[in-house]
Rosetta silent file (secondary structure, phi, psi, omega in degrees, C-alpha in Angstrom):
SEQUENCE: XXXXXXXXXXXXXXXXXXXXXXXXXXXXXXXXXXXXXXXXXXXXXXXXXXXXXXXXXXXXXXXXXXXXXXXXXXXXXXXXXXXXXXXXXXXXXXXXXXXXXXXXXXXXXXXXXXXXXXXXXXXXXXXXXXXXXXXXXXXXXXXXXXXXXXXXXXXXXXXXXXXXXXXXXXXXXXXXXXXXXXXXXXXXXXXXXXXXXXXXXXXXXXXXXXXXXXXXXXXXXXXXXXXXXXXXXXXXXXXXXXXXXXXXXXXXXXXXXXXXXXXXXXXXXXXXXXXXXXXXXXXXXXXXXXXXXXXXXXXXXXXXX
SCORE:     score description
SCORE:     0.000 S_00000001
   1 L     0.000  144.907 -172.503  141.909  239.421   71.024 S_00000001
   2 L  -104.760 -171.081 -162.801  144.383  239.153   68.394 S_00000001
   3 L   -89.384  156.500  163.549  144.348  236.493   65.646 S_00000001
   4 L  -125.299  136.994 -167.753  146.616  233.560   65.724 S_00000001
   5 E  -107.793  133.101 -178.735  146.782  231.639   62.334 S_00000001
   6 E  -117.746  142.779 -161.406  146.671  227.869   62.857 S_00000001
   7 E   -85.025  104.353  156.977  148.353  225.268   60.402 S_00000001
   8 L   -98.941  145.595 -160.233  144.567  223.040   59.564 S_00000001
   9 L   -76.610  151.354  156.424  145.548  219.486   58.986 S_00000001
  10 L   -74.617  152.761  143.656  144.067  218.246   55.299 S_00000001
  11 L  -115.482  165.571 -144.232  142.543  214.658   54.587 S_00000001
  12 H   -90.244  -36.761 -175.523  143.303  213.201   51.548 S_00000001
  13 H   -80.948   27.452  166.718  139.394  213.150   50.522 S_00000001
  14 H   -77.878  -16.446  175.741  139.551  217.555   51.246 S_00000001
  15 L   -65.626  111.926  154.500  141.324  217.209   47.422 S_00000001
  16 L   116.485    9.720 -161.178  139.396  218.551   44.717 S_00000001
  17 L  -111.790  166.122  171.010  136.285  219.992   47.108 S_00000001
  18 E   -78.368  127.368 -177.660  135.564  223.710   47.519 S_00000001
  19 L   -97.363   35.258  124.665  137.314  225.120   50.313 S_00000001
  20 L   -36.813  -48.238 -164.808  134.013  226.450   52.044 S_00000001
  21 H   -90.642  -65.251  156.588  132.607  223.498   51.587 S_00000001
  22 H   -35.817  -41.941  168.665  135.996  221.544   53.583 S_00000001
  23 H   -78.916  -57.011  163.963  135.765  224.064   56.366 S_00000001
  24 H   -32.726  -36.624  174.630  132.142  223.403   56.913 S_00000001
  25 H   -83.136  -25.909  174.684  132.412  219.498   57.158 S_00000001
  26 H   -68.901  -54.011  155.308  135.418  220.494   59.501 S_00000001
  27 L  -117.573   87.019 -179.008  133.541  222.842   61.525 S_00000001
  28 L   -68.620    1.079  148.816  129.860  222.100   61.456 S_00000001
  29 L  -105.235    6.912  158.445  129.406  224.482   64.069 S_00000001
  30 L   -82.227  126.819 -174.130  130.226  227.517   61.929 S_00000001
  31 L   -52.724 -169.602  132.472  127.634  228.621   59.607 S_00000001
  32 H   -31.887  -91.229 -169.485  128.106  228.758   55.471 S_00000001
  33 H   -41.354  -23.542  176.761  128.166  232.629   55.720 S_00000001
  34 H   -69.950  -48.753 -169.608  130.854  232.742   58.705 S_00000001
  35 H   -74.949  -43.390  176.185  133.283  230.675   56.848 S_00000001
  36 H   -70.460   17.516 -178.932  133.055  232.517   53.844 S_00000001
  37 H   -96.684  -24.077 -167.111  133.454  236.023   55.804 S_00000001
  38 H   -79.294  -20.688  165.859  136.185  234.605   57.245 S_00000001
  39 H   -29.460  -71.497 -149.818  137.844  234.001   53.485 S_00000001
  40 H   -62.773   -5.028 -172.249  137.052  236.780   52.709 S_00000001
  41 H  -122.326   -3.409  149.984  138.619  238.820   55.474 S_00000001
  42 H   127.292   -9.899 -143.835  141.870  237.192   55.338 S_00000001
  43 H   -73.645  -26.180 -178.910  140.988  235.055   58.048 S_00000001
  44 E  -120.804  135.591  179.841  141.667  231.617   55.907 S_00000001
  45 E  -139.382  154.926  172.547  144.457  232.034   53.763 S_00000001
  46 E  -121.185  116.325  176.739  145.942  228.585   51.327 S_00000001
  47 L    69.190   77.682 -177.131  149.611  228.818   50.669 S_00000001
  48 L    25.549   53.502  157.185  149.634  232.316   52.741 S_00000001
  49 L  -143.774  143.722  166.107  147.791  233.891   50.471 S_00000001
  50 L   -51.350  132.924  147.538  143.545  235.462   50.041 S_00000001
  51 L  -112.340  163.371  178.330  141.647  233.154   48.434 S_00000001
  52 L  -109.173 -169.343 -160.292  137.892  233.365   47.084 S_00000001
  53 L   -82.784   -5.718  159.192  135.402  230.633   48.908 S_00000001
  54 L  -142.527   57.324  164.325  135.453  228.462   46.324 S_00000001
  55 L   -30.537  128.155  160.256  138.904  228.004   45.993 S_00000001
  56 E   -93.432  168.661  176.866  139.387  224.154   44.892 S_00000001
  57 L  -108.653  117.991 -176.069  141.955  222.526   46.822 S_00000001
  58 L  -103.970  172.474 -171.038  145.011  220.742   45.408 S_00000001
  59 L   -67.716  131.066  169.288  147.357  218.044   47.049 S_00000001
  60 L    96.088  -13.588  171.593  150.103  219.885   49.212 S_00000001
  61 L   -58.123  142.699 -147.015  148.024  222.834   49.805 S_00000001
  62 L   -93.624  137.889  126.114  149.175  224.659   53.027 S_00000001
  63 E  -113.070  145.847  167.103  145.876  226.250   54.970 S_00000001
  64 E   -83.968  123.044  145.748  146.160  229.105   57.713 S_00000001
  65 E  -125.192  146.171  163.647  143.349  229.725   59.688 S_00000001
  66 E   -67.144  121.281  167.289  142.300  232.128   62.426 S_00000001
  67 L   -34.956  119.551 -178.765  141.914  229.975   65.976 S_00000001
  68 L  -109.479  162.720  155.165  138.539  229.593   66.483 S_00000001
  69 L  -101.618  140.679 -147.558  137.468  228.570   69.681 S_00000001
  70 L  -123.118  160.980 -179.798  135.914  225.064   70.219 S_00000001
  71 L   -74.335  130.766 -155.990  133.486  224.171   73.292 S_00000001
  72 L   -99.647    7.042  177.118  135.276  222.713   75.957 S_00000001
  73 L  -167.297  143.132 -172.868  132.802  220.344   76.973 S_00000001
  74 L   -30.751  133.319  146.037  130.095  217.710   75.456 S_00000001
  75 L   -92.078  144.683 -163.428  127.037  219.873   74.422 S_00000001
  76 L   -32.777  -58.744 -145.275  123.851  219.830   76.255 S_00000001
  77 L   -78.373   -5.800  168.829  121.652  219.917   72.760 S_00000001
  78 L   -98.708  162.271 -127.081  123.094  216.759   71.398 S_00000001
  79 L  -117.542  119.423 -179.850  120.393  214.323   71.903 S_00000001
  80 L   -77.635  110.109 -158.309  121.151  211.068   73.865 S_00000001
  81 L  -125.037  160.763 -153.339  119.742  208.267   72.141 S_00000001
  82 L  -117.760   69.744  178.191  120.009  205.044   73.710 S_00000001
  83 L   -48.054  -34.872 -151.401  121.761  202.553   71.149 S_00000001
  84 L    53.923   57.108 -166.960  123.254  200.110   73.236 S_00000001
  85 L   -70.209  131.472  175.523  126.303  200.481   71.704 S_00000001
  86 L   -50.423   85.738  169.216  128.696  197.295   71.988 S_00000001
  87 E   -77.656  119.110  160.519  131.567  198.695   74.605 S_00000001
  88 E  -103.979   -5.280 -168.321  134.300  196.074   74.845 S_00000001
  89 E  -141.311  146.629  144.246  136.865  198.064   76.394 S_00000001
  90 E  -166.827  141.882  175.975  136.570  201.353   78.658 S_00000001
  91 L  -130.743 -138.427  173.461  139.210  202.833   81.368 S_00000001
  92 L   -81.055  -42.199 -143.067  139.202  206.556   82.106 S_00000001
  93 L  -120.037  -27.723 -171.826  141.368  207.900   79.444 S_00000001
  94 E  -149.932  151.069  137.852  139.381  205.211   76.301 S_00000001
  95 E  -128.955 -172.180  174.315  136.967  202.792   75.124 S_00000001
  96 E  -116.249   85.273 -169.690  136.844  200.462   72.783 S_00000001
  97 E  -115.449  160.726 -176.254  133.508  199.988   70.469 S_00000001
  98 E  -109.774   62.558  177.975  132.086  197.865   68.092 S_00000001
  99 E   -13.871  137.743  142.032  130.291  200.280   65.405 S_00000001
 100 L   -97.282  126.419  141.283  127.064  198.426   63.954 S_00000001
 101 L     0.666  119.565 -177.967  126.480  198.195   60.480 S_00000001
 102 L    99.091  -61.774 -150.148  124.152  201.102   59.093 S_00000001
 103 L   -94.645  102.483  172.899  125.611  203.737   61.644 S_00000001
 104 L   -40.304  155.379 -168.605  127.053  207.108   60.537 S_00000001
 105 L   -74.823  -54.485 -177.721  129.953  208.281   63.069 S_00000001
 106 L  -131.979 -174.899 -179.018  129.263  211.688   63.669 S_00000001
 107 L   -68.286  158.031  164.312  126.846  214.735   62.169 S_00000001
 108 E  -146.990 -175.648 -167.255  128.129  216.481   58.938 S_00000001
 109 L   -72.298  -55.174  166.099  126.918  219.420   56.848 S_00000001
 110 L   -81.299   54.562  156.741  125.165  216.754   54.885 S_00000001
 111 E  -156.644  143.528 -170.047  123.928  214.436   57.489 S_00000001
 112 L  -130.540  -19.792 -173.430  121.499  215.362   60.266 S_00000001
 113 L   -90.734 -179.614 -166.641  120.533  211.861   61.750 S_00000001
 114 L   -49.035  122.251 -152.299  121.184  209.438   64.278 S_00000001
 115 L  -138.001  150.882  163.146  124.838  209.196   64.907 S_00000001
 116 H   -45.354  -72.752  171.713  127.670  207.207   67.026 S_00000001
 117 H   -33.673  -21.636  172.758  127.813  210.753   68.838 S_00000001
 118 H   -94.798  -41.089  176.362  124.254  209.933   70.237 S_00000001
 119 H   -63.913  -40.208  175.786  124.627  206.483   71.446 S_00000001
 120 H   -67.782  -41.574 -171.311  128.135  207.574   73.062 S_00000001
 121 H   -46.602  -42.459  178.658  126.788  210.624   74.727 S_00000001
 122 H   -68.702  -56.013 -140.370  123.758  208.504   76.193 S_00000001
 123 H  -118.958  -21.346 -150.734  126.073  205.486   77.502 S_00000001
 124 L  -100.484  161.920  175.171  129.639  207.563   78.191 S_00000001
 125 L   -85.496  -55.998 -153.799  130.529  210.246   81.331 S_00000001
 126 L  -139.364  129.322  172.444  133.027  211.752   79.748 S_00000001
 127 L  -134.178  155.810  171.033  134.524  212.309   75.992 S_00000001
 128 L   -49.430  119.317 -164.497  137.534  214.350   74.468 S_00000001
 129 L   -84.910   -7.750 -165.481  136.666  217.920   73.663 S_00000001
 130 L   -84.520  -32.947 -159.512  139.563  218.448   70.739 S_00000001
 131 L  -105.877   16.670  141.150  137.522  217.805   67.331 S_00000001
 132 L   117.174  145.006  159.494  134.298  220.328   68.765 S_00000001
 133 H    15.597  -87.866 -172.918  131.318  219.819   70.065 S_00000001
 134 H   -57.726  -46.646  153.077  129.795  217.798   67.528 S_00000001
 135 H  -133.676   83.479  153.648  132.448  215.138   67.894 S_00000001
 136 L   -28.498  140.191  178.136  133.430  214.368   71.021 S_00000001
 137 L    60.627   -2.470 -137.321  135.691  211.557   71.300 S_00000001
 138 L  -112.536  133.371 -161.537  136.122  210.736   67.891 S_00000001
 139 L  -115.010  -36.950 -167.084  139.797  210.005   66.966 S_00000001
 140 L  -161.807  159.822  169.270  139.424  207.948   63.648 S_00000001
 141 L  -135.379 -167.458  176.318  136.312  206.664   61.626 S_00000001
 142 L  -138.042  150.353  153.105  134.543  203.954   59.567 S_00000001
 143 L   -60.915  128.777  153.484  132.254  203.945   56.699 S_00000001
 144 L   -20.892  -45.863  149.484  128.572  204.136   57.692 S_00000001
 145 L   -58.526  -56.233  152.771  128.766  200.935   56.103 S_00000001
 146 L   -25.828  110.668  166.745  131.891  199.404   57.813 S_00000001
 147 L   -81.475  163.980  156.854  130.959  197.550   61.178 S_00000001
 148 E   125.245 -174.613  156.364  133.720  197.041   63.670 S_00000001
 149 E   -29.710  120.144  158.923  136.543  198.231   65.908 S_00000001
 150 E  -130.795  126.704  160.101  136.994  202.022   67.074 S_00000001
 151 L   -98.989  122.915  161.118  138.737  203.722   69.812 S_00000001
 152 L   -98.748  163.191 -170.604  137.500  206.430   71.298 S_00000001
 153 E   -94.122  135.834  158.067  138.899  209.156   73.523 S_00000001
 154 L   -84.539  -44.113 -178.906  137.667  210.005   76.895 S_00000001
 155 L   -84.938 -166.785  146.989  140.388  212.310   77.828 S_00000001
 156 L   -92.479   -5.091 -175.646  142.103  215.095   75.594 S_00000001
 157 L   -92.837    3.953 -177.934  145.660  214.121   76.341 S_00000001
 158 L  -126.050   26.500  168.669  144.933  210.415   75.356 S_00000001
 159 L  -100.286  -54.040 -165.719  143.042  211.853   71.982 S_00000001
 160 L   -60.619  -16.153  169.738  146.438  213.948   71.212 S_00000001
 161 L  -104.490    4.864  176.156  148.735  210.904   71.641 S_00000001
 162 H   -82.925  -50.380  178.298  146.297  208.635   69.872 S_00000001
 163 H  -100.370   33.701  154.894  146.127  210.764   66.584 S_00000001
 164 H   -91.598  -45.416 -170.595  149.625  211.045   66.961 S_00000001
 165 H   -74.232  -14.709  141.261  150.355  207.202   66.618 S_00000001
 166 L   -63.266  -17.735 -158.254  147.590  207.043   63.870 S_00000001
 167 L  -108.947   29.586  143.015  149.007  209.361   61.814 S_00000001
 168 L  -114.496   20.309  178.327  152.056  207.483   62.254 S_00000001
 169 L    56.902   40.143  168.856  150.682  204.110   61.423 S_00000001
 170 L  -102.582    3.426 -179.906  151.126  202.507   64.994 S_00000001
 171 L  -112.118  140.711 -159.412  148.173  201.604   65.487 S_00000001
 172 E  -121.192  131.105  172.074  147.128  198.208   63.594 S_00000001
 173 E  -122.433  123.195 -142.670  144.597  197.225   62.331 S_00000001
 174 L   -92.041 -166.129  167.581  142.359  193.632   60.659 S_00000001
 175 L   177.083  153.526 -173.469  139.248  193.670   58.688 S_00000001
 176 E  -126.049  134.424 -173.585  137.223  190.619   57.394 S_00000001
 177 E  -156.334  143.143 -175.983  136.152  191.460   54.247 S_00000001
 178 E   -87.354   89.107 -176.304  133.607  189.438   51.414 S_00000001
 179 E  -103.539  150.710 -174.131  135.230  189.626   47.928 S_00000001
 180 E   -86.921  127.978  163.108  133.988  188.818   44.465 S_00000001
 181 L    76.259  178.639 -165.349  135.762  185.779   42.599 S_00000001
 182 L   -71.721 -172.555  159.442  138.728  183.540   43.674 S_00000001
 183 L  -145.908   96.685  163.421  142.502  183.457   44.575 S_00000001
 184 L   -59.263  -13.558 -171.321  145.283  181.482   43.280 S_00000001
 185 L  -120.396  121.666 -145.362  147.383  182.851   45.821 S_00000001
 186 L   -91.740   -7.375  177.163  146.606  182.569   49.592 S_00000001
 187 E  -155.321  157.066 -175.867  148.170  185.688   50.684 S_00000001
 188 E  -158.107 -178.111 -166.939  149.471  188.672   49.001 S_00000001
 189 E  -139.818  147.797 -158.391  150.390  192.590   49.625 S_00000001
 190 E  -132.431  131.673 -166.149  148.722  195.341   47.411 S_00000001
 191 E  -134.748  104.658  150.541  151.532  198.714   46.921 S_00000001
 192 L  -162.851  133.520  168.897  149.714  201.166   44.816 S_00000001
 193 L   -58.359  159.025 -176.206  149.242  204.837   45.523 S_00000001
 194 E  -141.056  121.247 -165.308  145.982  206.212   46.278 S_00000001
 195 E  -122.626 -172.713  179.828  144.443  209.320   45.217 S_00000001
 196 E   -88.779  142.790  167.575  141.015  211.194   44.412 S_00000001
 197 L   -65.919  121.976 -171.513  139.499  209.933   41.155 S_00000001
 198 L   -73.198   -8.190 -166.826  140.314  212.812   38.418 S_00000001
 199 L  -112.560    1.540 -175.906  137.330  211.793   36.450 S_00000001
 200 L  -173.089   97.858 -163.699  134.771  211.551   39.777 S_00000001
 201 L   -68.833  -18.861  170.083  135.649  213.789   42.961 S_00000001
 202 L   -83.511   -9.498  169.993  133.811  211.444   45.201 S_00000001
 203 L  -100.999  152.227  163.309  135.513  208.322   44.592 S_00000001
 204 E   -59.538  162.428  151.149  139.457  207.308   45.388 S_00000001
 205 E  -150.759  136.739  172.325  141.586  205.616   42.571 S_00000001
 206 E   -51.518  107.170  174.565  144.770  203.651   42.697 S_00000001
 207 L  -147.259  160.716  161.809  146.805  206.037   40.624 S_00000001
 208 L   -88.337  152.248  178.749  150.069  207.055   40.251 S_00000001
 209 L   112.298   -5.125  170.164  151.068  210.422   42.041 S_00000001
 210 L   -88.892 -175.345 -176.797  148.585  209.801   44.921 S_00000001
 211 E   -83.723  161.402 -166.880  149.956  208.833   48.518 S_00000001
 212 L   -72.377  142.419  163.741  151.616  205.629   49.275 S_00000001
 213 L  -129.101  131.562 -172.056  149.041  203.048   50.221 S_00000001
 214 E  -156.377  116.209 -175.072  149.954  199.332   51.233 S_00000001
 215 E  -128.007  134.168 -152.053  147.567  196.899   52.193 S_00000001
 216 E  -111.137  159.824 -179.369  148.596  193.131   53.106 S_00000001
 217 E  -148.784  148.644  173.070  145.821  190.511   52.645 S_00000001
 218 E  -131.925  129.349 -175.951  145.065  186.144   53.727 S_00000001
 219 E   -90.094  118.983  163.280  142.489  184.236   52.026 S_00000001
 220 E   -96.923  -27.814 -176.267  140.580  182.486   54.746 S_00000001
 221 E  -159.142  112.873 -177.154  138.031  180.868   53.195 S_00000001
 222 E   -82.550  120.983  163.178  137.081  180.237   49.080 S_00000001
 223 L  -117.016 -160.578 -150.164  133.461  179.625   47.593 S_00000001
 224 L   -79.973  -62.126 -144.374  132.032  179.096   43.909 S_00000001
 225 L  -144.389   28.711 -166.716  132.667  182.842   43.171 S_00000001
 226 E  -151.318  153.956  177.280  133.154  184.839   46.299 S_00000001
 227 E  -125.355  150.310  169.643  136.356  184.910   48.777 S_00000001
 228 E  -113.964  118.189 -166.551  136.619  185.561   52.710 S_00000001
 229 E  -128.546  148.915 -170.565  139.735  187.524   53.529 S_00000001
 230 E  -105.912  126.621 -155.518  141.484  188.564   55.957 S_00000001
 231 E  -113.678  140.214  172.878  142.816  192.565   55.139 S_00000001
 232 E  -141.152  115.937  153.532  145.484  194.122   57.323 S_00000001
 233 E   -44.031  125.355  164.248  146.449  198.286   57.133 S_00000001
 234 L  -123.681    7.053 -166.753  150.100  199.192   56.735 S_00000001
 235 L  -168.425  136.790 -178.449  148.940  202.476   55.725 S_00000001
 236 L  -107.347   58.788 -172.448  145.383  204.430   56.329 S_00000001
 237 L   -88.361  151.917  167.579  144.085  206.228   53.210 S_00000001
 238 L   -84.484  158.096 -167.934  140.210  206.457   52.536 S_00000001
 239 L    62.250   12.460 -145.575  138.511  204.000   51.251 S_00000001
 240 H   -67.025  -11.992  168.928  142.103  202.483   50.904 S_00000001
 241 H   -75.040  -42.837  174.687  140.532  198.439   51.074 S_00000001
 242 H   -82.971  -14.931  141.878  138.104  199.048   48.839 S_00000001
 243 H   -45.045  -79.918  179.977  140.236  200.818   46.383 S_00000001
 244 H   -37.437  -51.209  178.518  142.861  197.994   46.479 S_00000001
 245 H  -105.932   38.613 -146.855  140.876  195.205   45.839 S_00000001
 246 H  -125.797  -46.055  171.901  138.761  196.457   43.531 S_00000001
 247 H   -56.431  -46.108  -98.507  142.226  197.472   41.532 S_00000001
 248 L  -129.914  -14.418 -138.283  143.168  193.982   41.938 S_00000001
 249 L    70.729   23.121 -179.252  140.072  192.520   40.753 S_00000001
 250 L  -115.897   41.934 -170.851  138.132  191.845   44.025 S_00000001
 251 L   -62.039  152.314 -149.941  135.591  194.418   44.905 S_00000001
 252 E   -83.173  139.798 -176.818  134.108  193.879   48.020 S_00000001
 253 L   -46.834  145.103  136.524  130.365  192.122   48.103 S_00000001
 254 L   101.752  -12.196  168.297  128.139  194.725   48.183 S_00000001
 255 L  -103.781   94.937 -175.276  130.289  198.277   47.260 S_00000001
 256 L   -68.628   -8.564 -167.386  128.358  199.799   44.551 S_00000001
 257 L   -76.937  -74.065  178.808  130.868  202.639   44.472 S_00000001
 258 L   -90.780   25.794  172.166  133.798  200.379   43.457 S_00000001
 259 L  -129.279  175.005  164.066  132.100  197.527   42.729 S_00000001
 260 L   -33.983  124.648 -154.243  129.243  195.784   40.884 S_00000001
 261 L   -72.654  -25.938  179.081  126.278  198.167   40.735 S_00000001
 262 L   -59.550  149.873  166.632  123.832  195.201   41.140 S_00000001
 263 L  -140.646  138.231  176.512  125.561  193.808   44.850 S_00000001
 264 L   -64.757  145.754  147.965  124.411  190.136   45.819 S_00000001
 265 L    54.900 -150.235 -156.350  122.367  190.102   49.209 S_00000001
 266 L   -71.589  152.968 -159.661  122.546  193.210   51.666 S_00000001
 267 L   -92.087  159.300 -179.643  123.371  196.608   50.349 S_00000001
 268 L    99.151  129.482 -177.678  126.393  198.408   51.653 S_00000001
 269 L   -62.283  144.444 -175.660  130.048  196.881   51.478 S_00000001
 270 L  -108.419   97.374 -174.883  130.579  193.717   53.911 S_00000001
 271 E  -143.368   88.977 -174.543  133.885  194.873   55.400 S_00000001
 272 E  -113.623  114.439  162.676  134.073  194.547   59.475 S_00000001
 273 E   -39.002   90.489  145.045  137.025  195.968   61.506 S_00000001
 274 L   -60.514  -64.544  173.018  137.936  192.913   63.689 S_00000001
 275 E  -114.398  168.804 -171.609  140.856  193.827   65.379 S_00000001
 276 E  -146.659  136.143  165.506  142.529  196.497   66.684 S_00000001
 277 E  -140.987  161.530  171.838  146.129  197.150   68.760 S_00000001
 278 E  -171.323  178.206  174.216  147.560  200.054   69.379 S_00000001
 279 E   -90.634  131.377  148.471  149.773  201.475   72.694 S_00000001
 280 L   -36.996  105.584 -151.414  147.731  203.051   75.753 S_00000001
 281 L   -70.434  -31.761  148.742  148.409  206.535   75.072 S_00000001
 282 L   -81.893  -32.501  171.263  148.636  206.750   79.362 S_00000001
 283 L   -86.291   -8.201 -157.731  149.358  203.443   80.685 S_00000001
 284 L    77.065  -23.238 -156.836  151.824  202.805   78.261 S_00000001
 285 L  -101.712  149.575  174.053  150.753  199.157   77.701 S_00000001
 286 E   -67.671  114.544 -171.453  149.944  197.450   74.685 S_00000001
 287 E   -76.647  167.386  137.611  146.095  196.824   73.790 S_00000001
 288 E  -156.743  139.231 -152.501  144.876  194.414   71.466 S_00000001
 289 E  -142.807  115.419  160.465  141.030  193.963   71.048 S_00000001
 290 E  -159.827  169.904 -149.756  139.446  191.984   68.682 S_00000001
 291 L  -117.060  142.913  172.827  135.596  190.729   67.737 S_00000001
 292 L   -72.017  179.914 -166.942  134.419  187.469   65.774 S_00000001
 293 L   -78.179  146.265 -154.743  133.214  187.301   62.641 S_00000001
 294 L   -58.327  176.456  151.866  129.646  189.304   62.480 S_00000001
 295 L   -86.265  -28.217 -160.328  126.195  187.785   61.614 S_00000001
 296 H   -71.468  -25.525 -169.322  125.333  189.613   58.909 S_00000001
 297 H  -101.456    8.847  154.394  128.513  187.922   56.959 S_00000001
 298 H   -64.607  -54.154 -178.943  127.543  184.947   58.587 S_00000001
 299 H   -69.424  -19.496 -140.204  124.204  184.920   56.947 S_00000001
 300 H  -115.675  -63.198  149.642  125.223  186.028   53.805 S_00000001
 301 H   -22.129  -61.974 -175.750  128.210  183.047   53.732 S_00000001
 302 L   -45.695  -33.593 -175.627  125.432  180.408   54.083 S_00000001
 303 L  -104.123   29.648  154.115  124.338  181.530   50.353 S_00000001
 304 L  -104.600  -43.893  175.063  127.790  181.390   48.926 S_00000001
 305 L   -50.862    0.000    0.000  128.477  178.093   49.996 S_00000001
């Protein structure tokens, strides 16, 4: 068959990683040894041109890959685990779920355990076959930490107009988020680009020369030394809330990466996707979905007051 070289889309955390290592977390059903044969044979090329496998990868880099083919339907061998996942929404074409705390989305190269991908497989019919096997349905993500709003795809034509209108910021999105210290001001807007930290490849940093990031914010509620806020995306970078207000002087309770290492009360940042809107990628119609505030920041509130 012959090869056809495919344009693979970058995410802003693939900067600064080995690009072996980026193709593996992309396709976790290709071995180590495949993807680097396939460097090596021409088969991945970055700015048209042979590369070796552990090329790093800068901002703007083009990659070419040979079409692989991806399984056209949920596989048998992942393992249906019975979560009881919150569904608040589901038609043919979507649902709507409400990630718990704790739960990675889908498998990676480094992760092997109990996943979003098991509870949907277990409660769902049917899921969207474009990102492979291993994740079915999965259109956008959260932190393993990060509770909240998702949509997933059932169909593939309402995954392809869904991560069209994410990656064109139509789809909107709220977050309730726990912050360290106070606010003179009850609502503000945070403009600073956001890029990989040059001094730590696993963390973001507000810097300039990274991509535009803009995140609007409302102080709902004030305590001795902690704030409850309400954070709304104009822009979708990772980690881009916890970046921002961490620049700003507000790291989130509980985010040892950009925050205090000691974190008050439960470990993991307490930052839950509340709402969500976006268009019906089939019906046309406008969604809007959204969840109260959790318990766990419930419980955690009582000892701020």
């Amino acid at each position: 068959m012959e090869k056809t070289l495919k344009k693979l889309q970058l995410n802003n955390e693939d900067i600064g990683l080995r690009l072996d290592i980026v193709l593996l977390n992309k396709f976790p059903d290709l071995s180590r040894n495949k993807i680097q044969t396939m460097i090596k044979s021409s088969d991945v090329l970055v700015n048209n041109e042979k590369v070796k496998t552990g090329y790093i990868l800068r901002e703007n880099d083009e990659i070419l890959m040979t079409e692989i083919e991806v399984a056209p339907v949920i596989d048998d061998s992942i393992e249906k685990v019975n979560l009881n996942l919150d569904i608040i929404y589901e038609d043919d074409d979507l649902l709507v779920v409400n990630k718990p705390k704790d739960l990675v989305v889908h498998p990676a190269s480094s992760y092997k355990g109990v996943t979003l991908i098991n509870g949907l497989v277990y409660q769902v019919d049917k899921l969207s076959t474009i990102n492979g096997k291993n994740r079915p349905g999965i259109v956008h993500r959260l932190d393993k930490d990060t509770s909240g709003l998702m949509i997933v795809a059932k169909s593939d034509e309402a995954h392809k107009e869904l991560a069209k209108d994410i990656s064109k910021h139509k789809v909107v999105r709220g977050y309730y988020a726990i912050v360290y210290g106070t606010f003179e001001n009850s609502t503000g807007t945070i403009n600073m680009p956001i890029k990989r930290d040059p001094s730590n490849r696993i963390k973001m940093a507000a810097l300039e020369g990274g991509r535009n990031a803009v995140t609007h914010f409302k102080v709902l509620e004030q305590y001795l030394n902690h704030s409850l806020v309400d954070v709304e995306l104009e822009t979708g970078r990772t980690h881009q809330i916890r970046v921002h207000m961490s620049k700003i002087g507000h790291p989130i309770l509980g985010d040892q990466t950009y925050g205090p290492k000691k974190a008050f009360g439960k470990s993991g940042q307490f930052l839950h996707a509340y709402k969500i809107s976006f268009m019906h990628p089939i019906k046309k119609e406008q969604m809007s979905f959204e969840t109260e505030l959790p318990l766990y920041f419930k419980d955690v509130i009582k000892d701020l007051v």
